[in-house]
C-alpha positions as CSV (number, residue, x, y, z in Angstrom):
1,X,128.6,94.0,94.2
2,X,126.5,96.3,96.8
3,X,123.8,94.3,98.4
4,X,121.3,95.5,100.8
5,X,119.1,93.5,103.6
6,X,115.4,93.8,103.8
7,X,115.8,95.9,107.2
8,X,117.9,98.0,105.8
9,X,115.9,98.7,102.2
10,X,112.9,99.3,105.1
11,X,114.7,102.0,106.6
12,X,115.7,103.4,103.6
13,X,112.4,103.7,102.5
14,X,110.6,104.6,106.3
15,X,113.4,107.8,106.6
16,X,112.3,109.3,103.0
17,X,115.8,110.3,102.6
18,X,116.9,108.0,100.4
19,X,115.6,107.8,96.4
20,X,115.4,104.5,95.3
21,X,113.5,102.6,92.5
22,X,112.9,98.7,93.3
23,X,113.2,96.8,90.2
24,X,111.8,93.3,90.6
25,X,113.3,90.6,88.3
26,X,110.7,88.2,88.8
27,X,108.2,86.6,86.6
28,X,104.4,87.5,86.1
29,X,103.0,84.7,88.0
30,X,105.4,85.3,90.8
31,X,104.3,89.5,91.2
32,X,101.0,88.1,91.6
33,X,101.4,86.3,94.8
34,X,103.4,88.7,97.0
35,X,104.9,92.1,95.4
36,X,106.6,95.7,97.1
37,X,104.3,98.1,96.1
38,X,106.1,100.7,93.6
39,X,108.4,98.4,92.5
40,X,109.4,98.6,88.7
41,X,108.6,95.1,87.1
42,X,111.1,93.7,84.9
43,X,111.5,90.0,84.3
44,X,114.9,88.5,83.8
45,X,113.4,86.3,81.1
46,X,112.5,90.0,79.2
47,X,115.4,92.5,80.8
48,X,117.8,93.6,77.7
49,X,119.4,96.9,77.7
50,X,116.9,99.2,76.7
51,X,115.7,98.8,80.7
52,X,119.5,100.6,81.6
53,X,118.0,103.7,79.5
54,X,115.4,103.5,81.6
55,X,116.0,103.5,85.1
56,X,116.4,106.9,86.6
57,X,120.1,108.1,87.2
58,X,119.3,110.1,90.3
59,X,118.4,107.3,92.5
60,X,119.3,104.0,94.2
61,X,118.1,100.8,92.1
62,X,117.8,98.1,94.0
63,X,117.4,94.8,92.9
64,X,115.3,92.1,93.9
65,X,113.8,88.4,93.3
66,X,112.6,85.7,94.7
67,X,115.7,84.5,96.9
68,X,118.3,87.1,95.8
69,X,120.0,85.1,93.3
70,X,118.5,86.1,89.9
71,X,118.5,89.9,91.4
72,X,122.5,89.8,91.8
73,X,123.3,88.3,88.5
74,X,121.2,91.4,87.5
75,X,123.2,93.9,89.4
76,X,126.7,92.5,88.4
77,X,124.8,92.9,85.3
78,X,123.9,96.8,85.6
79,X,127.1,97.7,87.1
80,X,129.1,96.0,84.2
81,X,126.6,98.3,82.0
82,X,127.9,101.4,83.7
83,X,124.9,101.5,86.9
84,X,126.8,102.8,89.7
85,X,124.1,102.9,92.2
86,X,122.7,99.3,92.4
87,X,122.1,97.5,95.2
88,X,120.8,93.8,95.2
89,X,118.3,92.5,97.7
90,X,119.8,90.4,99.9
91,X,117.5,87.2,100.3
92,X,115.0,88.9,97.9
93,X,111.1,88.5,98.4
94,X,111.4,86.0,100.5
95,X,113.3,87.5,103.1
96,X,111.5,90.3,103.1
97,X,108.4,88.7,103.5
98,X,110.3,86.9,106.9
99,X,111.6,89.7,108.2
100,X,109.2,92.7,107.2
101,X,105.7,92.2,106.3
102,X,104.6,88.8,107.2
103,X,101.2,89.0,105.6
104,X,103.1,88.9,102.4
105,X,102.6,85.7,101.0
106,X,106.0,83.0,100.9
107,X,105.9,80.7,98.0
């Protein structure tokens, strides 16, 4: 499994070279305290395959959660569903929230 860290998602997304689509795993209550903006909402509890149809083919997907670990049991899951480019969030949310934009809020 491909994982990214948060500094490294950031500098993906700073340079503009990269295409990637976030896909947070997380549940309803926990987008509303502290989300990425643009990221694609998907909540484990709800994720089936339809959401592989979905996603773009053309870009990164990177996965992420709360702490990283629901967001790599969803990339095993893509990549055992044929997703090539996945990448899972290393620390999810959380780390991000340390390491990148502290005014996001840390629950």
């Amino acid at each position: 499994m491909q994982s990214l860290t948060p500094r490294e998602l950031h500098q993906k997304i700073r340079s503009g070279q990269a295409r990637i689509t976030v896909l947070d795993v997380r549940e309803p209550w926990e987008t509303r305290i502290a989300r990425l903006e643009g990221s694609v909402f998907a909540p484990l509890s709800t994720l089936g395959t339809e959401i592989v149809d979905d996603l773009p083919d053309d870009r990164d997907i990177v996965v992420l959660c709360h702490h990283g670990v629901r967001s790599a049991m969803v990339t095993q899951w893509l990549e055992q569903n044929g997703r090539e480019r996945v990448f899972n969030l290393s620390g999810g949310i959380d780390e991000w929230s340390r390491t990148i934009d502290p005014s996001l809020p840390r629950y």
